[in-house]
FIGU-651845 format. One record per residue (C-alpha): y, x, z negated; residue in one letter. Coordinates in steps of 0.1 Angstrom, whole numbers, plus 5000, padded with zeros to 4 digits. Layout:
YXZA
...
This chain:
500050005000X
502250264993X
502150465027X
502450095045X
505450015022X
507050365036X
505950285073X
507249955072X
510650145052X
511150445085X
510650155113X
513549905103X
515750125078X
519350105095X
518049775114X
518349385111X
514649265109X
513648915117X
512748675090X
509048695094X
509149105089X
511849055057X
508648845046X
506249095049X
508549385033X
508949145002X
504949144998X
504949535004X
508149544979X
506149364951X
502549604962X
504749934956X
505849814919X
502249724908X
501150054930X
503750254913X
503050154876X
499450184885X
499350534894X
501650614867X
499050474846X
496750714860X
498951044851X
499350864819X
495750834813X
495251214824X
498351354799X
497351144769X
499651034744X
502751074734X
503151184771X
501050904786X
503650644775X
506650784782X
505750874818X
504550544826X
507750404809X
509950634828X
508750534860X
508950134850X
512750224840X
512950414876X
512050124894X
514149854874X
517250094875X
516350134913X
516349784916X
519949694901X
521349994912X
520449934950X
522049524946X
524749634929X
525849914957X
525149724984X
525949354972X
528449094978X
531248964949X
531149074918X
527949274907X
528649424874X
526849124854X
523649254875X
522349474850X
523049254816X
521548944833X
518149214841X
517649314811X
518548984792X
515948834811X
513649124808X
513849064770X
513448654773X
510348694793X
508648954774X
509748824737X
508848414747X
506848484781X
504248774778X
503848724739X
503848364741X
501048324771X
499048614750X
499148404718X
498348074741X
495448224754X
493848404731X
494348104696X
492847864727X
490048054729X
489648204694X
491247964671X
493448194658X
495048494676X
495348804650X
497349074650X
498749394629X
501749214616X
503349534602X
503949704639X
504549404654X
506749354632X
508949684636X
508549674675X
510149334674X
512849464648X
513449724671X
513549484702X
516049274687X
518049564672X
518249714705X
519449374726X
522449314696X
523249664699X
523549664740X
524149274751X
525649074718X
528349344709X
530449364733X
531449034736X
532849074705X
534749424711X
538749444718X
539449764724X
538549674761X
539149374778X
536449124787X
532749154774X
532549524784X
532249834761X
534950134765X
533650404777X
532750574742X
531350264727X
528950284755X
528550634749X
527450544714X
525150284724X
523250494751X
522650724726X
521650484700X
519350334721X
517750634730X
517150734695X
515350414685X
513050424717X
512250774709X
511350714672X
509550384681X
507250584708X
506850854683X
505350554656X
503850404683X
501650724693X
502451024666X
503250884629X
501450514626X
498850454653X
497150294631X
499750044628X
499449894662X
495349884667X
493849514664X
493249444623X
490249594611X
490249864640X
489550224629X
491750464646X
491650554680X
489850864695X
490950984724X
488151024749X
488251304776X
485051154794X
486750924815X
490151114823X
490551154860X
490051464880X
493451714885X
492851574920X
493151204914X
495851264890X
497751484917X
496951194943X
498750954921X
501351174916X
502451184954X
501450774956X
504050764923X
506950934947X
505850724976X
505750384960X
509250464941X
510650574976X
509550214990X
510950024964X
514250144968X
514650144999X
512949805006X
515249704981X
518349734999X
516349595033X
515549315014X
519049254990X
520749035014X
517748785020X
517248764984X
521048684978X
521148455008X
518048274991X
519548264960X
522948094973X
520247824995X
518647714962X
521747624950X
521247914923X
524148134906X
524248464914X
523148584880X
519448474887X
518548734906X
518748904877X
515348724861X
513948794900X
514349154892X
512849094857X
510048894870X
508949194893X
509549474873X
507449264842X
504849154869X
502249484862X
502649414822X
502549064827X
498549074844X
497349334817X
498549094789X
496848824802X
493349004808X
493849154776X
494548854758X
491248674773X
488748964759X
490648884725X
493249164722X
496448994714X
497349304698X
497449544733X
499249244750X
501849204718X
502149534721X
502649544761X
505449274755X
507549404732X
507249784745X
508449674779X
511149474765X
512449794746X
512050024774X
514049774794X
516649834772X
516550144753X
516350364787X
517450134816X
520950134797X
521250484788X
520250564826X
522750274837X
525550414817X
525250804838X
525050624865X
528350424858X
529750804858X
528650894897X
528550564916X
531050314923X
529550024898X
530949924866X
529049734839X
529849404821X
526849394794X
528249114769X
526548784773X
527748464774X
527848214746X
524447984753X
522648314764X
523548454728X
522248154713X
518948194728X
518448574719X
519248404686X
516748114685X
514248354705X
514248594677X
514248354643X
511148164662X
509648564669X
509748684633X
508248334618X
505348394645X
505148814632X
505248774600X
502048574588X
499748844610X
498548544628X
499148254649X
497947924660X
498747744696X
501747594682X
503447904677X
502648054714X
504047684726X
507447694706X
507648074725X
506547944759X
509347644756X
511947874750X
510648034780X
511147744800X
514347694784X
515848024796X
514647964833X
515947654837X
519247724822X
519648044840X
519047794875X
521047544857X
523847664836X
């Protein structure tokens, strides 16, 4: 997929394709994300962790930053809400959507869905730490007009953001494994039987560059389409934002589920909730250098009702974390805020 995805790229870059060949580079667009957090997974796999995470976050956090960097460049209006209405809805979908489909499935199956309440617990602190910090904040700021930070408020939060990501990762993989294995799990040995060859993992290395390649560059082939489509549906602007999310989250979003069925909310919980902070603790960081070399600026307060739904999303979260277990009801309250956010980001 990736080497099609680059074919497809070098025969219309710098042309106006027809409708039926934008369609085609959309499904090649979407194969190169899943391709590219696939082989990342692979080089992951072979580095072990604390490595293996941060590479396979890194090249999620290339592709999303690709992503709103590309629209933002090349589209039409005003584009600096691009990158808060991303994120913010990178953080809806995994806090209600990929936790609350996890839950669903697994207390539908099981009963109960149980998980290690005490790092689920302080990824979701960190999750909603991060999003106040980045997104609720500067809509309250004066020293700059509008919901924007100044340039050394965002300074300070790229830097605070970074911290917390690194410390999570390091009590992710380092200090407290232990802390985010299913209850009752011993700790985790790392097993060199299945790592792939130097050969695989250097295949997947070039597929990684390839499939990185493809999505930014499809991206801008394909920017005024999805904007045009957009506009059609009768849509603001500000959802392409969640279409953004929605592909970025789509490789996360699959292994939750299939983790959630063989009864192991707590990979999926913690699949959610570690996208959602690398979403924000690096794609801001890396958005805020970029502000400094290309002609975007960034507008990362939200509005009013979406502040209300961080809010509600995270009161609803910590009842669900706390107990160390939860029932269908929970995963429904989640999955209706989910709806909630979709339709009021179609329907303001």
């Amino acid at each position: 997929m990736p080497i099609l995805a680059a074919l497809a790229l070098a025969l219309t870059w710098g042309r106006h394709p027809a409708a039926w060949v934008l369609v085609i580079e959309a499904f090649l667009l979407v194969a190169s994300v899943l391709s590219a957090v696939q082989h990342a997974e692979v080089i992951a796999h072979r580095v072990g962790e604390p490595f293996g995470s941060l590479i396979l976050a890194v090249a999620v956090t290339v592709i999303e930053v690709a992503l709103i960097v590309t629209l933002m460049v090349s589209g039409k209006g005003d584009t600096s809400t691009l990158a808060r209405d991303t994120v913010f809805a990178a953080v809806m979908l995994t806090m209600n959507g990929i936790v609350g489909i996890s839950l669903l499935i697994t207390a539908t199956k099981f009963k109960l869905a149980a998980f290690n309440a005490e790092g689920t617990g302080s990824a979701l602190g960190s999750v909603v730490l991060l999003a106040t910090l980045t997104m609720v904040f500067p809509r309250f700021t004066t020293t700059e007009s509008g919901p924007r930070f100044a340039e050394a408020q965002l300074i300070f939060v790229a830097l605070s953001s970074l911290v917390i990501y690194g410390l999570f990762v390091f009590t992710q993989t380092v200090r407290h494994r232990d802390f985010f294995l299913p209850p009752g799990t011993e700790e985790e040995v790392d097993s060199h039987d299945n790592l792939p060859s130097k050969r695989a993992t250097l295949a997947s290395l070039v597929l990684l560059l390839i499939s990185l390649a493809a999505v930014v560059g499809l991206t801008k082939i394909e920017s005024p389409a999805l904007e045009a489509g957009v506009r059609w549906l009768g849509f603001p602007e500000s959802f392409v934002g969640v279409i953004i999310a929605m592909m970025v989250l789509l490789p996360e979003s699959i292994t939750a589920v299939r983790t959630a069925v063989e009864d192991k909310v707590q990979i999926s919980m913690n699949l959610g909730y570690g996208s959602a902070m690398a979403s924000i603790g690096l794609t801001i960081p890396t958005l805020a250098i970029a502000s400094h070399w290309m002609p975007i600026q960034l507008t990362l307060g939200l509005e009013p009702l979406q502040i209300v739904l961080l809010a509600v999303s995270a009161f609803v979260a910590v009842l669900t974390v706390v107990p160390g277990r939860a029932k269908t009801l929970h995963a429904t309250l989640l999955l209706v805020l989910l709806a909630a956010f979709v339709f009021l980001a179609a329907v303001p």
